[in-house]
C-alpha positions in Angstrom: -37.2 -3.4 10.8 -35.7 -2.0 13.8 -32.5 -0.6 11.7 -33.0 2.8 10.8 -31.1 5.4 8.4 -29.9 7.4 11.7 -28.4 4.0 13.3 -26.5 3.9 9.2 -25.2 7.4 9.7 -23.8 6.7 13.3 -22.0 3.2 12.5 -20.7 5.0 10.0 -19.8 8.6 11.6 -21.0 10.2 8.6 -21.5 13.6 10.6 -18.2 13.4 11.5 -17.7 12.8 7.7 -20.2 16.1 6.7 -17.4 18.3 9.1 -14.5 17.3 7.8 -15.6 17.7 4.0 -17.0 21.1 5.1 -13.9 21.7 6.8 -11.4 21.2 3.3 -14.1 22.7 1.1 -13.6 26.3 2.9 -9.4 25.7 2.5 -10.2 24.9 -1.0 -12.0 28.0 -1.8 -9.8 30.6 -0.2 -8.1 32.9 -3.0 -4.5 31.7 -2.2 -5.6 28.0 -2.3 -3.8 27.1 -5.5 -0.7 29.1 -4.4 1.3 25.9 -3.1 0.4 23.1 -6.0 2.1 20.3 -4.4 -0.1 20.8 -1.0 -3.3 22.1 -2.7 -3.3 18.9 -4.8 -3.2 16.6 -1.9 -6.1 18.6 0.2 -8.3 18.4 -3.2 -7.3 14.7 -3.3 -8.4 14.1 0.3 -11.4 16.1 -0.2 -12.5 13.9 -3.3 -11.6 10.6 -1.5 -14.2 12.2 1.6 -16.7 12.8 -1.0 -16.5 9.3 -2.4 -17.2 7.9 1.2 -20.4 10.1 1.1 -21.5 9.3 -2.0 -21.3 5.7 -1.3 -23.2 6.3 1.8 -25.8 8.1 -0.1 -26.3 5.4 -2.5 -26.1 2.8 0.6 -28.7 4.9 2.1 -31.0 4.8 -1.0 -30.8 0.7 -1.4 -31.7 0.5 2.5 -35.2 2.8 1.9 -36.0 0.4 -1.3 -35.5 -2.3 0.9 -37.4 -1.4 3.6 -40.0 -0.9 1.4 -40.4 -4.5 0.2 -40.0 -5.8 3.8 -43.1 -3.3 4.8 -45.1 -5.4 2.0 -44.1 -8.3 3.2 -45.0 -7.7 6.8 -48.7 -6.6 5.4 -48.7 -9.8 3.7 -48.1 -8.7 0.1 -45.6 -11.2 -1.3 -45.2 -13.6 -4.3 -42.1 -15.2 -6.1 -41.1 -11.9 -8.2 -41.2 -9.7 -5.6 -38.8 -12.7 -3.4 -36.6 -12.3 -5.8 -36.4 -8.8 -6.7 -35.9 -8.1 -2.7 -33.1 -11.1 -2.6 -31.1 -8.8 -5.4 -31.7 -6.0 -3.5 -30.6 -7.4 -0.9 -27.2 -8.6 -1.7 -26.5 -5.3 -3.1 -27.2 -3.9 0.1 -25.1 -6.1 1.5 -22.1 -5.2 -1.0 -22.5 -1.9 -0.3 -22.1 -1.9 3.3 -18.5 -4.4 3.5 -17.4 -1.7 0.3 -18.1 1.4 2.7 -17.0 -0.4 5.7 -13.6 -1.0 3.9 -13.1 2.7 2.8 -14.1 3.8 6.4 -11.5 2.0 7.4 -8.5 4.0 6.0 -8.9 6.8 8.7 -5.0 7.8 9.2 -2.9 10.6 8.1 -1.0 9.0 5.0 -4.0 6.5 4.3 -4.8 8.4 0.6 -0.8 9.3 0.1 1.1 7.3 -2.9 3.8 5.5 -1.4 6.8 4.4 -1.8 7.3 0.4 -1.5 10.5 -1.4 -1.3 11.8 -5.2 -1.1 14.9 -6.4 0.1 16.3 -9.9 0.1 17.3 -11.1 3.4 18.5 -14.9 4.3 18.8 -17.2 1.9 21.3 -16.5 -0.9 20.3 -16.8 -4.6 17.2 -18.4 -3.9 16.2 -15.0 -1.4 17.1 -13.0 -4.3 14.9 -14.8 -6.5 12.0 -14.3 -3.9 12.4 -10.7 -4.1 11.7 -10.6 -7.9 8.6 -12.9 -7.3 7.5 -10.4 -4.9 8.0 -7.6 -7.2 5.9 -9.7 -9.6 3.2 -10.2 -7.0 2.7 -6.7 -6.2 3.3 -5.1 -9.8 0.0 -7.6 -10.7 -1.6 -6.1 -7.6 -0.5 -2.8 -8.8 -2.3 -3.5 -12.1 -5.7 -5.0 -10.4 -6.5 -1.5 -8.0 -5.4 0.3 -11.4 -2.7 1.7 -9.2 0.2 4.0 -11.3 3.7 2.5 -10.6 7.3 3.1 -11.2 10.2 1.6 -11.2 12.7 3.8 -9.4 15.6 1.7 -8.2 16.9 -1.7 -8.6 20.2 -4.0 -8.1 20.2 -7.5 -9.7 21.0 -10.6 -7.9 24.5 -12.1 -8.4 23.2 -15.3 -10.1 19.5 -14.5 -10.4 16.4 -12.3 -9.3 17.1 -9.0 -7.3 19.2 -7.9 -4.2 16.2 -4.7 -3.8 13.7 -2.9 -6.2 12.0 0.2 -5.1 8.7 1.2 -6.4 6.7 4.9 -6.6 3.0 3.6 -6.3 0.2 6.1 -6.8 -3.4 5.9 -6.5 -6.7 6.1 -4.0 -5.3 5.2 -0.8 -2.4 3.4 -1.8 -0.1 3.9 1.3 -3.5 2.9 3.2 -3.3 -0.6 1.9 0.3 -1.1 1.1 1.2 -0.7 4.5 -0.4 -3.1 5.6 2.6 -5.0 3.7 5.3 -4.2 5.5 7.5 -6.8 7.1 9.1 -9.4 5.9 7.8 -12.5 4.0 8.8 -15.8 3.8 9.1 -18.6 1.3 9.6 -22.5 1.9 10.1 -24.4 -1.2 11.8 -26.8 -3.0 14.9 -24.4 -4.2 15.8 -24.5 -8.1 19.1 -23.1 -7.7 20.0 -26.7 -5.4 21.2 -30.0 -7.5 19.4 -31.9 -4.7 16.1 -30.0 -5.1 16.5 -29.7 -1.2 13.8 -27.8 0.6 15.0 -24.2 1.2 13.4 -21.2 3.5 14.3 -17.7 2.0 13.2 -14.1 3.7 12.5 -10.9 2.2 11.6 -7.7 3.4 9.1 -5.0 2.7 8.8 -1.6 3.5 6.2 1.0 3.0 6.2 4.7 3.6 4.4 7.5 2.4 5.5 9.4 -0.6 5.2 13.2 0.6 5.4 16.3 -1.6 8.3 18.4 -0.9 5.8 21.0 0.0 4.5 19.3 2.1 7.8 18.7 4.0 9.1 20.8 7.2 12.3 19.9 6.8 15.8 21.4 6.3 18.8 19.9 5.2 22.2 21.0 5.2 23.7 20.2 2.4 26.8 19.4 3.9 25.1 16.5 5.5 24.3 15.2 2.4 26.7 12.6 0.3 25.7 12.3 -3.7 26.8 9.6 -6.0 26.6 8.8 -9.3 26.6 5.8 -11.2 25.7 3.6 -14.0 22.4 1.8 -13.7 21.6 -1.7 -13.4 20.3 -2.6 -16.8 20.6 -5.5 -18.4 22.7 -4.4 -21.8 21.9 -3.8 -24.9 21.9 -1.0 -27.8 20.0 0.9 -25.7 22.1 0.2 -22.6 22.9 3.3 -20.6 26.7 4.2 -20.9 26.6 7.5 -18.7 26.3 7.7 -14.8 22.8 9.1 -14.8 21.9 7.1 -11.7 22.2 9.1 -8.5 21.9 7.7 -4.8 21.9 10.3 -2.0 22.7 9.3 1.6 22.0 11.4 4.4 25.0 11.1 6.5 23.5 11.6 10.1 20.8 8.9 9.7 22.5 6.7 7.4 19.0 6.7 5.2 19.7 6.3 1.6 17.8 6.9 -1.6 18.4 6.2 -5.0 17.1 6.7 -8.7 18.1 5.1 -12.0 15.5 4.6 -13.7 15.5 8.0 -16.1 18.5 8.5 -18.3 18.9 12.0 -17.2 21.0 12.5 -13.9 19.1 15.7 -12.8 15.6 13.6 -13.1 17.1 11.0 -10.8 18.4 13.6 -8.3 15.2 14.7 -7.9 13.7 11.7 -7.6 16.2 10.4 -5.1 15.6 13.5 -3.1 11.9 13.5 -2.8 12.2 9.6 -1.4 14.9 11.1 1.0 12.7 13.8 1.9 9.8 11.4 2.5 12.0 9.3 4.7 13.6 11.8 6.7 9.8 12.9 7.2 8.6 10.0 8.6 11.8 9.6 10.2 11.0 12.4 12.0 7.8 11.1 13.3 9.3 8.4 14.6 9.8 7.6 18.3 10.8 4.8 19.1 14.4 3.0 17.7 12.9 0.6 16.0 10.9 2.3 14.2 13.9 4.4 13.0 15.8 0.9 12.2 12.8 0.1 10.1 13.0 3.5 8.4 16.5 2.4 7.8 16.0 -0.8 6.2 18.3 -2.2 8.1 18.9 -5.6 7.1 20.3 -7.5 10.2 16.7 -9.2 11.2 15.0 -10.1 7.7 14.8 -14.0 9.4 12.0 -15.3 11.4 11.6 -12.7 14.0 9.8 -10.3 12.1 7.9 -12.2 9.5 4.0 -11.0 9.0 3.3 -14.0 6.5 4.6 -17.2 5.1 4.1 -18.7 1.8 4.9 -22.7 1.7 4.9 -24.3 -2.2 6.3 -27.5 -0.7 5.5 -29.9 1.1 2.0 -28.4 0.7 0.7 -25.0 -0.7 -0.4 -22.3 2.2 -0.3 -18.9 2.4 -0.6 -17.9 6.2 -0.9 -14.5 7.6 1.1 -14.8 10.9 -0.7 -11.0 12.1 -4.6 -11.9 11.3 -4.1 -16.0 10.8 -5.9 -16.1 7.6 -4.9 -18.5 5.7 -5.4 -19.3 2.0 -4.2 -22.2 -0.4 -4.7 -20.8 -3.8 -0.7 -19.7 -4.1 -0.8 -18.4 -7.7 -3.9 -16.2 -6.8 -1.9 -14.8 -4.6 1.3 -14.7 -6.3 -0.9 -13.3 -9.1 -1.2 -10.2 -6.8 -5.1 -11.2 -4.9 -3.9 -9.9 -1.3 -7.4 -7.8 -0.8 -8.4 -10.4 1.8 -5.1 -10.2 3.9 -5.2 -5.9 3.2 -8.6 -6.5 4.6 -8.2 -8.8 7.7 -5.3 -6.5 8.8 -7.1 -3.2 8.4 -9.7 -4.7 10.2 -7.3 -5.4 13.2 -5.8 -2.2 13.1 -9.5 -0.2 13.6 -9.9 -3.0 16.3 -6.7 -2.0 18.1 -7.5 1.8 17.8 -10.6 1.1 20.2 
């Protein structure tokens, strides 16, 4: 077999890999390591998510010698059913290990292992937009659930007559930014509308956006206070005894950008401060990283082209059922699966396009 262990390590840049681990191993182990939490946690958290790639090389590595040693008694001639079989096995396990350690090669930027912070907005459409926001918050909060990703609820406005003007998640987990990115944009839903007497067909937009959630340490960044507007204000739950009847919310608006955060979702005012900050911070961070306007509009969330510009994907329920991914062109017809929160395949497809674009 022609494939060899070194042609492995060099598809995969595992050397490259060794350097870098080395590289955050000596930070880890200097004296004053643990003197900055926030940052020291995020290096240790990079380091372990380097070390998983090489351990699933390692074990890749180990299935390739067992199965070059089968195909070395087959080309001498040695072969019967059981030992077919056992290589076939071997085989496909090979074979899963090599798309699983392709896909974590592929999350090679800076934020690609940060928790993130994912938004949806309705755009055009009215009620039945609104509606489509809370059926995305649905779909993701499932997807959320199946990468055993930790979420919160930070911020959230109902609709006038139903679903949700915006929700704001906190997502954490391995490489969470790395595939929610890959979400951002806006999404859009053709069906026949509920909230319409004539059950007319009705188009509806939403939009996503993803950022990076970054640790205050972490951020090189300072902010006159005087450029900072604070309000308070009731949240948006639903009633009830356990209703809350203070103005523990707190949205924070950064007056030069216009970039707004907000928390509600503790009943103590200082908890949603700081909440509300660290999303500000985060967005003032990437903001800052930013070049181009656009970009900075996106930061913004401005809400003036959530229509058909900008779409990345389109679900249809009626006349027919397709999912289309207008980026990678992937399409898929099992809705609910995806409205059940399956999007690895279009997280995949894109990922694979943005490696492709890099070279």
């Amino acid at each position: 077999m022609e494939i060899n262990c070194i042609f492995l390590e060099t598809i995969f840049d595992i050397n490259h890999l060794k350097s870098q681990i080395c590289d955050l191993e000596a930070d880890v182990s200097q004296d004053s390591f643990w003197d900055e939490n926030a940052s020291a946690q995020k290096i240790f958290s990079n380091l372990s998510a380097m070390k998983k790639k090489l351990s699933e090389y390692s074990d890749l590595k180990e299935s390739f010698n067992e199965l070059q040693t089968y195909l070395d008694l087959f080309v001498d001639g040695v072969s019967d059913s059981d030992l077919e079989q056992e290589a076939k096995v071997l085989f496909d396990k090979f074979k899963d290990q090599v798309d699983r350690l392709s896909l974590l090669m592929l999350f090679n930027q800076k934020y690609d292992n940060f928790d993130c912070i994912l938004s949806i907005v309705s755009g055009a459409g009215g009620t039945d937009a609104q509606d489509w926001t809370q059926m995305l918050s649905r779909m993701y909060t499932r997807f959320f659930e199946k990468q055993s990703f930790k979420y919160e609820m930070v911020d959230f406005h109902y609709g006038d007559e139903a679903g949700l003007k915006d929700i704001t998640f906190v997502v954490s987990g391995d490489y969470a930014y790395g595939k929610l990115i890959n979400e951002k944009g806006v999404h859009r839903l053709v069906r026949q509308s509920p909230f319409n007497a004539n059950n007319k067909r009705q188009t509806s937009f939403a939009s996503v956006d993803v950022i990076p959630q970054i640790n205050n340490d972490n951020i090189n960044l300072t902010i006159d206070p005087k450029e900072l507007r604070i309000d308070t204000f009731r949240s948006s739950g639903a009633g009830g005894q356990h209703v809350n009847k203070t103005d523990s919310a707190v949205r924070i608006t950064h007056i030069p950008s216009g970039i707004v955060a907000s928390s509600q979702n503790s009943r103590s005012q200082g908890a949603n401060k700081d909440v509300a900050m660290n999303l500000l911070m985060s967005r003032l961070m990437i903001l800052k990283e930013q070049e181009q306007k656009d970009q900075l509009d996106e930061i913004r969330g401005e809400l003036t082209q959530i229509s058909w510009g900008n779409q990345i994907r389109s679900y249809v329920f009626h006349p027919y059922k397709l999912v289309k991914d207008l980026r990678t062109q992937l399409e898929r017809r099992d809705i609910q699966s995806i409205m059940d929160g399956d999007l690895d395949g279009f997280i995949e497809e894109n990922l694979k396009k943005r490696v492709s674009h890099e070279k």
